[in-house]
Each structure stands twice: as structure tokens, then as C-alpha cells.
C-alpha positions as CSV (number, residue, x, y, z in Angstrom):
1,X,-3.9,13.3,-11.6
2,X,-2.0,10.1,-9.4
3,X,-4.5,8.1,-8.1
4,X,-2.9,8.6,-4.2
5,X,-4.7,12.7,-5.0
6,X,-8.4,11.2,-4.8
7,X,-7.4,8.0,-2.5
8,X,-7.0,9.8,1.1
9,X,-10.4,11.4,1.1
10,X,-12.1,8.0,-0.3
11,X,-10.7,6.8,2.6
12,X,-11.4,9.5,4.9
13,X,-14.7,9.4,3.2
14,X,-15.5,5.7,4.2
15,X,-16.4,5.7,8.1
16,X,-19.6,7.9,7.0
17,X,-20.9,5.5,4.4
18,X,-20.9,2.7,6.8
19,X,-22.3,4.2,9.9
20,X,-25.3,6.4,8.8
21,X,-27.8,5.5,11.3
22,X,-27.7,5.0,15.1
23,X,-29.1,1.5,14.8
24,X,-28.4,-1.1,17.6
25,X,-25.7,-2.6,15.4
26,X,-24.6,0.8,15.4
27,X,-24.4,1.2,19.3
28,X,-22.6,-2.4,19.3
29,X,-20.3,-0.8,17.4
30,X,-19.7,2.2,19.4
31,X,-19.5,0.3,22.2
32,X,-16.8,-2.0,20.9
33,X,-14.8,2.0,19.5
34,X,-14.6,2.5,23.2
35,X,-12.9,-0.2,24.4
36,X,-15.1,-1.6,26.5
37,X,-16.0,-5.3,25.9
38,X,-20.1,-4.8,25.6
39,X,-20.7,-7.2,28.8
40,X,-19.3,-4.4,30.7
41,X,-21.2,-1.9,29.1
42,X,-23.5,-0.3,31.4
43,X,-26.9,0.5,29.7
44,X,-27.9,4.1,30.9
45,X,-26.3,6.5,32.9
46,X,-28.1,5.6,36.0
47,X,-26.3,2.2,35.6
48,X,-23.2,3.6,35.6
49,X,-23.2,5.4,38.8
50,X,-25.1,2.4,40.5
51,X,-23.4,-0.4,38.9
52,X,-24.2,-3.6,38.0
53,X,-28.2,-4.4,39.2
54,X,-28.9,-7.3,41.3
55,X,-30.5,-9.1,38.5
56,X,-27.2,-9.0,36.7
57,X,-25.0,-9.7,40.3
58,X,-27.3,-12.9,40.4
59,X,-27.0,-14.1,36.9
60,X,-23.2,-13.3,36.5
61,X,-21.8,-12.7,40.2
62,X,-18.2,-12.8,39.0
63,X,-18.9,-9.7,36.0
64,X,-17.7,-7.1,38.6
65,X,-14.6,-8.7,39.0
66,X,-14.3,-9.7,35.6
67,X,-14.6,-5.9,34.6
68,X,-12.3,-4.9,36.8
69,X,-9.6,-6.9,35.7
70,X,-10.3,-6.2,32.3
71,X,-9.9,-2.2,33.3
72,X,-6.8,-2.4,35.1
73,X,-5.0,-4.8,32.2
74,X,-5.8,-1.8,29.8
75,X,-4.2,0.9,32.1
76,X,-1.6,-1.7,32.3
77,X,-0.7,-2.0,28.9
78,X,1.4,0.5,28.3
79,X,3.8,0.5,31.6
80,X,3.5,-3.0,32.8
81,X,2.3,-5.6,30.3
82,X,3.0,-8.5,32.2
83,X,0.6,-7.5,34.7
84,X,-2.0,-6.8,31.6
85,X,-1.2,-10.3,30.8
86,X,-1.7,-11.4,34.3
87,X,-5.0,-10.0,34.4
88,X,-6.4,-11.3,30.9
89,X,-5.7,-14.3,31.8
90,X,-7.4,-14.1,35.5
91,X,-10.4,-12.5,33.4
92,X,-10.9,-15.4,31.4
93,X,-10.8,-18.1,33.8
94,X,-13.6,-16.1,36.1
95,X,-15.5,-15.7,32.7
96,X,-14.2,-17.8,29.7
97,X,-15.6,-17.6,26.6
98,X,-15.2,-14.0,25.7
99,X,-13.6,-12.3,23.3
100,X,-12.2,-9.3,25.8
101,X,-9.6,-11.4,27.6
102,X,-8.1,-12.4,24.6
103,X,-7.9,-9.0,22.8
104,X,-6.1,-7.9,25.9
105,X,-4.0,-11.1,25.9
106,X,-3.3,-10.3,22.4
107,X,-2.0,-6.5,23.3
108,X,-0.2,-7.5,26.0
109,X,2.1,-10.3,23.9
110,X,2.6,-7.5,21.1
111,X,4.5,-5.6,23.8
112,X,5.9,-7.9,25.1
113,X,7.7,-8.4,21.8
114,X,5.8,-11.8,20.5
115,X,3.9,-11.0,17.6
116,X,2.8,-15.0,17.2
117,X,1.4,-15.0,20.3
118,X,-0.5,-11.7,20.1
119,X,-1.8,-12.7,16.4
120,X,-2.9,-16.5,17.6
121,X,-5.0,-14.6,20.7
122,X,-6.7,-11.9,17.9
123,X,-7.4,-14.7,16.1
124,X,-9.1,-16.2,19.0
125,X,-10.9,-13.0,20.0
126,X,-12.4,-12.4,16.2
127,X,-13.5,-16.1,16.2
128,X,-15.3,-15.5,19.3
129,X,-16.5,-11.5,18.5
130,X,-15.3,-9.9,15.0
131,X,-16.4,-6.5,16.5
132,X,-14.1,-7.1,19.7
133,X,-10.7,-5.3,17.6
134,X,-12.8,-2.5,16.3
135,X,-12.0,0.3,18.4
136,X,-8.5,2.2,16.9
137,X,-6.1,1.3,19.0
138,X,-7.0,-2.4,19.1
139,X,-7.2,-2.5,15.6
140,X,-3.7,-0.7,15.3
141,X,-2.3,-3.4,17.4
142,X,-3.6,-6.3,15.2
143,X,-1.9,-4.8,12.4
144,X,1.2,-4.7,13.8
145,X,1.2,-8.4,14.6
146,X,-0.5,-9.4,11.0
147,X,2.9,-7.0,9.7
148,X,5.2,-8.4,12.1
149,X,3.8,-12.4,11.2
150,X,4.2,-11.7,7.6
151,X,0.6,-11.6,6.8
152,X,1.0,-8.3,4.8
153,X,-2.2,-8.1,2.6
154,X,-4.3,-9.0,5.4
155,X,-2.3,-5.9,7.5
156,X,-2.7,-3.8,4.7
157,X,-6.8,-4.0,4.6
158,X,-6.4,-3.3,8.7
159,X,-4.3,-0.4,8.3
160,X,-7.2,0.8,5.5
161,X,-9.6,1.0,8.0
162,X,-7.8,2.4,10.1
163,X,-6.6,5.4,8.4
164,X,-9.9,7.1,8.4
165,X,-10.2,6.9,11.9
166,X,-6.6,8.1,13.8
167,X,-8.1,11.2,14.9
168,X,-9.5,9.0,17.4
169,X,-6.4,8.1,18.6
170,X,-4.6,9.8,21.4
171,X,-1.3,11.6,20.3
172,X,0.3,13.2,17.0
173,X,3.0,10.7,17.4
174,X,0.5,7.2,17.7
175,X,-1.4,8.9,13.9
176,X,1.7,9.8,12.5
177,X,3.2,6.1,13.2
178,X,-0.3,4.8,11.9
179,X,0.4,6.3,8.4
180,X,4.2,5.6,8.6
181,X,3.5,1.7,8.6
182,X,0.8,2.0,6.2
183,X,2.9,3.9,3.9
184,X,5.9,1.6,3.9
185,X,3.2,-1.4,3.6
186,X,1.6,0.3,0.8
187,X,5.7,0.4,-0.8
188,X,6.1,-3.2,0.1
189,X,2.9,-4.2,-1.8
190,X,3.8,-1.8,-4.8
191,X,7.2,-4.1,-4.6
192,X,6.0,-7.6,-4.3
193,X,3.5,-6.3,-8.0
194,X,6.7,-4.9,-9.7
195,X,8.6,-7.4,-8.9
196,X,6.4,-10.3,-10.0
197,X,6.1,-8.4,-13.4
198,X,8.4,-5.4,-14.3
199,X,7.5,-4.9,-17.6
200,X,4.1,-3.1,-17.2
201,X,0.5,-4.3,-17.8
202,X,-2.1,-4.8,-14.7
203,X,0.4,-5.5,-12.4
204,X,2.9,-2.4,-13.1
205,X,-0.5,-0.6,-12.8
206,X,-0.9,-2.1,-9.4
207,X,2.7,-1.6,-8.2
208,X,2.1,2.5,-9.4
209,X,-1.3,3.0,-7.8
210,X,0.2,1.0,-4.2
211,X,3.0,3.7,-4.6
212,X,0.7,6.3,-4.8
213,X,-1.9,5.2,-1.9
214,X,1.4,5.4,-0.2
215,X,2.4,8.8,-1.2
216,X,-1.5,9.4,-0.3
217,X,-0.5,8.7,3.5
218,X,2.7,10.2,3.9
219,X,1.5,13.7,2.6
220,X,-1.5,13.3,5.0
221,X,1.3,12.7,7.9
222,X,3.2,15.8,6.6
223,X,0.6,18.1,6.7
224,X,-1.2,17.3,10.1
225,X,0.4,18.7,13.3
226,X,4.6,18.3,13.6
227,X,5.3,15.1,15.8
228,X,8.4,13.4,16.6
229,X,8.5,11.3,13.4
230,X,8.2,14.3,11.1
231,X,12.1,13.7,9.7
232,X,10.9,10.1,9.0
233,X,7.6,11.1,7.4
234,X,10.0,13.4,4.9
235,X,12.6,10.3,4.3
236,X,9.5,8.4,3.6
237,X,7.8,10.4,1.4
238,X,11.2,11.3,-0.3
239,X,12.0,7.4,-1.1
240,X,8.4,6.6,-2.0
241,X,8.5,9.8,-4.7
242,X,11.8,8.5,-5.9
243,X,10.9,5.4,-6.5
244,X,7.1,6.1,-8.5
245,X,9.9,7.7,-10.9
246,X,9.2,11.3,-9.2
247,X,12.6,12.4,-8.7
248,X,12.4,16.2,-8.8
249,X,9.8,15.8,-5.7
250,X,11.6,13.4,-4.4
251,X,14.7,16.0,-4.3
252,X,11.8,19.1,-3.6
253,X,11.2,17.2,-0.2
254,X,14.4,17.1,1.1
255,X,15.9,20.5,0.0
256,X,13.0,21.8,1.6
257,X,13.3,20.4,4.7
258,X,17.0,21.2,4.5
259,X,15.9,25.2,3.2
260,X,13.6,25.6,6.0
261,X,10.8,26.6,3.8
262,X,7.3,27.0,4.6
263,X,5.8,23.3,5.0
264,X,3.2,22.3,2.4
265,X,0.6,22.5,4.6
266,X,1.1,26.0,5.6
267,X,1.2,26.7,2.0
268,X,-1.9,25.5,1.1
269,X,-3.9,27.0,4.1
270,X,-2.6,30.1,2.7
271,X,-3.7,29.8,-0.5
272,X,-6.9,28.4,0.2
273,X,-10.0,30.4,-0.3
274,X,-12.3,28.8,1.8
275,X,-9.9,29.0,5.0
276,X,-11.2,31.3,7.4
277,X,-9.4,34.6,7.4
278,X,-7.6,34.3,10.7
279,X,-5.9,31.2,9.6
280,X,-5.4,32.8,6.0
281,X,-3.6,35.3,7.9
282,X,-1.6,33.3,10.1
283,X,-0.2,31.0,7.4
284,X,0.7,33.8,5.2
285,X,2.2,34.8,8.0
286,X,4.4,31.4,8.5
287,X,5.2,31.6,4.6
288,X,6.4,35.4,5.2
289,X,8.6,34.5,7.5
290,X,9.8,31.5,5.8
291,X,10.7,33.4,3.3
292,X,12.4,36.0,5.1
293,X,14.4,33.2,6.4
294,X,15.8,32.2,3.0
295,X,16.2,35.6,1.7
296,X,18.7,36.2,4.7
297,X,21.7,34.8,3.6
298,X,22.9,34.5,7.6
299,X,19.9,33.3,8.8
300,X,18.7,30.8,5.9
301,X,22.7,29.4,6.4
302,X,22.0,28.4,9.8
303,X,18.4,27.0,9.2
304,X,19.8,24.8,6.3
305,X,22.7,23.4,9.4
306,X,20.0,23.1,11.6
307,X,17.4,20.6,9.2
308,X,20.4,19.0,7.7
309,X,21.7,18.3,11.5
310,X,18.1,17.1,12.0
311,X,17.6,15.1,8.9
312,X,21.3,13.1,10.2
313,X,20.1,13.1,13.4
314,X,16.8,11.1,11.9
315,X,19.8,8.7,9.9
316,X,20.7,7.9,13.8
317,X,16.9,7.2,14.9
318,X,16.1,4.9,11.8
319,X,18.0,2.1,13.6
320,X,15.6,1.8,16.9
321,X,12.3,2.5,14.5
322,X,9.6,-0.5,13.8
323,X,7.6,0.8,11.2
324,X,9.4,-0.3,8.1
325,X,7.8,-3.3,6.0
326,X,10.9,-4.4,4.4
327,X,14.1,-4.4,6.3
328,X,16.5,-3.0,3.6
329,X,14.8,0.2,3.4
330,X,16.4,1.4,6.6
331,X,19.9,1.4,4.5
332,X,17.7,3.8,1.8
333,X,15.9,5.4,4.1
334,X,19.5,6.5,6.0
335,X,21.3,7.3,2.5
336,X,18.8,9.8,1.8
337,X,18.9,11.1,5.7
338,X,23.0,11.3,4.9
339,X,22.8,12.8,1.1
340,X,22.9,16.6,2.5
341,X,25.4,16.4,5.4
342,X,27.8,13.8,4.2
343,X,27.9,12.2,0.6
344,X,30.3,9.5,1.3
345,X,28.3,8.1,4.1
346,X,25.3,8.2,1.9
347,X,26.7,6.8,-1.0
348,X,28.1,3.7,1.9
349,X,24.2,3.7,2.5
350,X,23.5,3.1,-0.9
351,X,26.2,0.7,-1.6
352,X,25.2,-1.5,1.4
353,X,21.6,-1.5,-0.2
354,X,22.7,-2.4,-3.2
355,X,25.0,-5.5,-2.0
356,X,22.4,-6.9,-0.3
357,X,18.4,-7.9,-0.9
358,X,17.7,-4.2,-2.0
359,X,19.9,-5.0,-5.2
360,X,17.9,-7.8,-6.4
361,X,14.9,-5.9,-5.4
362,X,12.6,-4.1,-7.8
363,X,13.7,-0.7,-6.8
364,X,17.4,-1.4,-7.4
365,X,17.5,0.9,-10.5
366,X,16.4,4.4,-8.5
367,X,18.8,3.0,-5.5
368,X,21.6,3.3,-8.8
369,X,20.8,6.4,-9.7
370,X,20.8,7.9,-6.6
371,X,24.4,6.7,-5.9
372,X,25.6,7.3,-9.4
373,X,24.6,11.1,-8.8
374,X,25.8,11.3,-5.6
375,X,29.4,9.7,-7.0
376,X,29.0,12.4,-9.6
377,X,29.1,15.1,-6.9
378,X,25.5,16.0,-7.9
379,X,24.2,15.6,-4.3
380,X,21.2,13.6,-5.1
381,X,19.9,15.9,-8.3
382,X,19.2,18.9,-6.5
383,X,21.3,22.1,-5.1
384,X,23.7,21.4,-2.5
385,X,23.8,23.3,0.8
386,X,26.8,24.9,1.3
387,X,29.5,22.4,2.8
388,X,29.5,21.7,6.4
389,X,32.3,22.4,8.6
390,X,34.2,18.8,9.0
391,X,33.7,18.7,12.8
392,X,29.6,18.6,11.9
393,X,30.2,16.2,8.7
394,X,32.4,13.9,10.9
395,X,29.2,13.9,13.6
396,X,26.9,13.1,10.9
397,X,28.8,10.2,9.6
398,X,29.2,9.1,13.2
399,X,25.7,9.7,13.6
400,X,24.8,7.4,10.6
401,X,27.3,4.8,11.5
402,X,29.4,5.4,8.6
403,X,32.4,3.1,8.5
């Protein structure tokens, strides 16, 4: 058994060994999840509908104000981050000193496409409070700019705690980009340890249990709820297979997505004893019907044009996406897209990798064999959909940006 089969539920596992009590470290803690910096925390519910007390307006007459500002930068965030700027920085000067302004500060910069900027502010903010970039989204933000400053270990460790937690963020989309970046940063570590030494020993060990943590995340993402970055969760997961040596999964993932076949989490909910009958039922249900699909020669035809059109379409998207680690893997990541709906823009894909840093790169031999198969006419290793008609094949290449 890989290592990535016992990894996601250690992780999933962790949140509950380190909060077991309610104690008032605890309810710092919750208060920092939240979002709410704990100086605008109001202490009981009668608090909250009366606001602040006239103890706490005469000790700190500005906190209402401060608060405020605070509030509206968040709701700012994500349509206006100027104004969330604008406000931090208003914050601060009517109470410096805290640790809020500056997480917000550091949010804002990070969308406002200055990762410096946003990781000097969260450097501020933890010097000031560690427990101010605790709650998920936050934390998923100082990732990004520890990622995007090339500070990959220490992005790494963030995104590990805060796997166990994205069910506490808002949308399929946000948890499915959560273990997208982890995943390819988990692939960028398992690079940097084959690369400094190939030949085995503890750090090929390393380089095959970072491959498998990310395997770990990018099976997690394909089984929870679809989202809009299921085709790249599937390219993913298909390049991280391919290149722990995993080939035949590797191929398994894209022929099924191409096939239409029942999705692996529908397979195992039917197959699982302890599900309750109701979801037994409709799962075996999904997998029926699946299967129907491919039996139908007419209808699995036009569900195997319909993923691969998807899958090229997903080529197209992998130029405007941010979650890669390494900047070559968009070329490998668009080859395998490409592989089932046109093989000479895939193999351009692979040939591009291979000219530039992804040739001298520690995953240069699986990029080769890919491309030798495909200039073989094997398609990658596995069976080939029947051939497109040229209109879609010439789309695809478009699509892909083939030359």
C-alpha cells in the first residue's frame, strides 16, 4: 500500500487531535476561524445586539470605527481590493498595532497581483498575532504568496494544515483549487528530492512518498462534488500517476474520463457496505447507467466526443490557471489534455517540454515515453477513441494552440 492511501485521513485526522477541549485558547482560536480579529469579538450574544459597552467606548472610542473598516475591507476583497486596501490602511492608523489591518493588507496586495507585498504584510501580522491567519481562507491566501515568493517548503506546511479544513471554505471550486496547488506543490517537492539524487536511497524515498501525498490530494479532489476544475484535477492526477512510474493509471484516468465511465467515487459508494442504502442505491444506479452508456455503441461514441471535447477544452483553460508550482508543467499538463483529440498537437506539447527546463528536469524520462508512444501511434499506452472528424481535431489543435 502507497503511503498517499493512509496520508489524506492522517491529515483529515489532525484538526481533532489538536482541538479536543473548549479551552480559552480554544475560543481564541475559534474566534481567529471566523475571521474576526478578537478585538472585535463581541463577548456574549447580548453584546452583539448592543454593541460595544460604554466601558469599552471609553477605553477604545475609535474600536467601532476600527471594526467597521475592518468589515467592509473583507466584503471588499473580492470585488474591489483597492478599497479593501484603502480601508486596512485607515484601520491601522485609527488603531496601529494590530495584527487585523495587516492580514487584510496582506489579502488585498495578493489580488491585487503583488505577492511581495502581501507576504511582507503576513509577515507583519504573524509577528504581531501568529493566530491572526488561522481562519481557512486567510491561511489559503498566505500560501499562495509563500508559493508565488518561492518560499515552497514553508507553503507546503500551510497548505498541510489546510487540507483538513476546506470544508470550511465556501464553494466546490475554492476546495478543489486548495488541493490543486497542494498537489502540484507536493510534485514540485517530489522534484526538487529526485533531482538532487536520482539514484534512490532517502531522498528517492522522499521524492516517491511527495508524489504520493500528491496523488493523496488529487484523488480527494476527484471524488468530492464535480466543480469547474474537475478536467484539471484528472490532468493532474494523470501526470502525477505517470510520473510515480504508474502508467496504466495514469492511462485508466484519462480513458475514463474520455469513456464516460462511472467516476471513482460513485464506484466506491456503491460498493461500500456501510453506505446507507439510499445512496447504495443511487450510485449503483449512476454505475448502471454508466454502463449502459458504454455498452451503446451510439451513445458511448458521443460521450467519448463530448469528454475528449472537454478534456481539449481544459488544454485551452491551462493557459489562464495559477495553481501550478512549476511553470513547465502547463506544456505536460496540455499534452496529456491533447493525447485523445489530436496526437500531433500533443506530441508539439511534449516536444516543447522537452526543449526547454522540463528536459533537464527529473521527470524528463516519463515526458519521453509519453512522446515516443504517442510518435508510435500508440496514443499514450492505452485504447484510442475512435478518430475525430478533422473539423473537431482542427478545433482541438486550435484550442491548444497548436502551431
Amino acid at each position: 500500500m502507497h503511503l498517499g492511501s493512509l496520508l489524506f485521513p492522517a491529515l483529515l485526522a489532525l484538526p481533532l487531535a489538536a482541538h479536543g477541549g473548549q479551552s480559552s485558547g480554544d475560543l481564541v482560536a475559534a474566534a481567529a476561524a471566523a475571521g474576526r480579529p478578537p478585538e472585535c469579538s463581541a463577548r456574549t450574544s447580548r453584546a452583539i445586539a448592543r454593541g460595544p459597552t460604554v466601558w469599552e467606548r471609553a477605553r477604545a472610542p475609535e474600536l467601532p470605527r476600527y471594526c467597521d473598516l475592518l468589515a467592509r475591507g473583507q466584503a471588499q476583497l473580492g470585488g474591489n481590493p483597492e478599497a479593501a486596501r484603502e480601508s486596512a490602511r485607515l484601520a491601522d492608523q485609527i488603531l496601529p498595532g494590530h495584527a487585523a489591518p495587516q492580514v487584510l493588507l496582506a489579502r488585498a496586495a495578493l489580488a491585487l497581483g503583488s505577492p511581495e507585498d502581501a507576504a511582507r504584510a503576513f509577515d507583519r501580522a504573524r509577528h504581531i498575532d501568529p493566530r491572526s491567519v488561522e481562519d481557512p481562507p486567510t491561511l489559503h491566501d498566505l500560501a499562495r504568496s509563500l508559493a508565488r515568493t518561492g518560499k515552497r517548503d514553508e507553503a507546503l506546511a500551510m497548505y498541510r494544515a489546510l487540507v483538513p479544513r476546506i470544508d470550511l471554505l465556501g464553494t466546490a471550486d475554492q476546495r478543489a483549487l486548495v488541493l490543486l496547488e497542494a498537489a502540484h506543490l507536493s510534485m514540485a517537492a517530489a522534484g526538487a528530492a529526485a533531482s538532487a539524487k536520482p539514484q534512490g536511497g532517502a531522498r528517492g524515498e522522499g521524492a516517491r512518498a511527495d508524489l504520493d501525498e500528491a496523488i493523496a490530494y488529487l484523488r480527494e479532489a476527484r471524488q468530492r462534488s464535480q466543480s469547474q476544475l474537475a478536467r484539471d484535477v484528472t490532468l493532474s492526477l494523470a501526470l502525477a500517476l505517470d510520473r510515480a512510474g504508474d502508467r496504466a493509471q495514469a492511462d485508466a484516468a484519462l480513458e475514463g474520463e474520455v469513456a464516460g465511465g462511472a467516476p471513482e467515487a460513485t464506484r466506491a459508494r456503491a460498493a461500500d457496505p456501510h453506505a446507507g442504502a439510499a445512496a447504495r442505491s443511487r450510485a449503483a444506479g449512476q454505475q448502471a447507467g454508466a454502463a449502459a452508456r458504454a455498452a451503446d455503441p451510439h451513445a458511448g461514441a458521443a460521450a467519448r466526443e463530448h469528454a475528449a471535447d472537454d478534456l481539449a477544452s481544459a488544454a485551452a483553460r491551462l493557459r489562464s490557471v495559477d495553481y501550478l508550482a512549476v511553470p513547465e508543467d502547463r506544456l505536460a499538463l496540455e499534452a496529456l489534455a491533447l493525447e485523445r483529440t489530436s496526437a500531433a498537437a500533443a506530441i508539439a506539447r511534449w516536444e516543447a517540454y522537452l526543449s526547454g527546463a522540463g528536459g533537464e528536469g527529473p521527470w524528463a524520462a516519463a515526458a519521453r515515453a509519453r512522446l515516443d508512444a504517442l510518435r508510435k501511434g500508440a496514443g499514450g499506452g492505452g485504447p484510442r477513441p475512435a478518430r475525430a472528424p478533422r473539423e473537431r481535431v482542427a478545433a482541438a489543435a486550435r484550442a491548444g494552440g497548436a502551431p
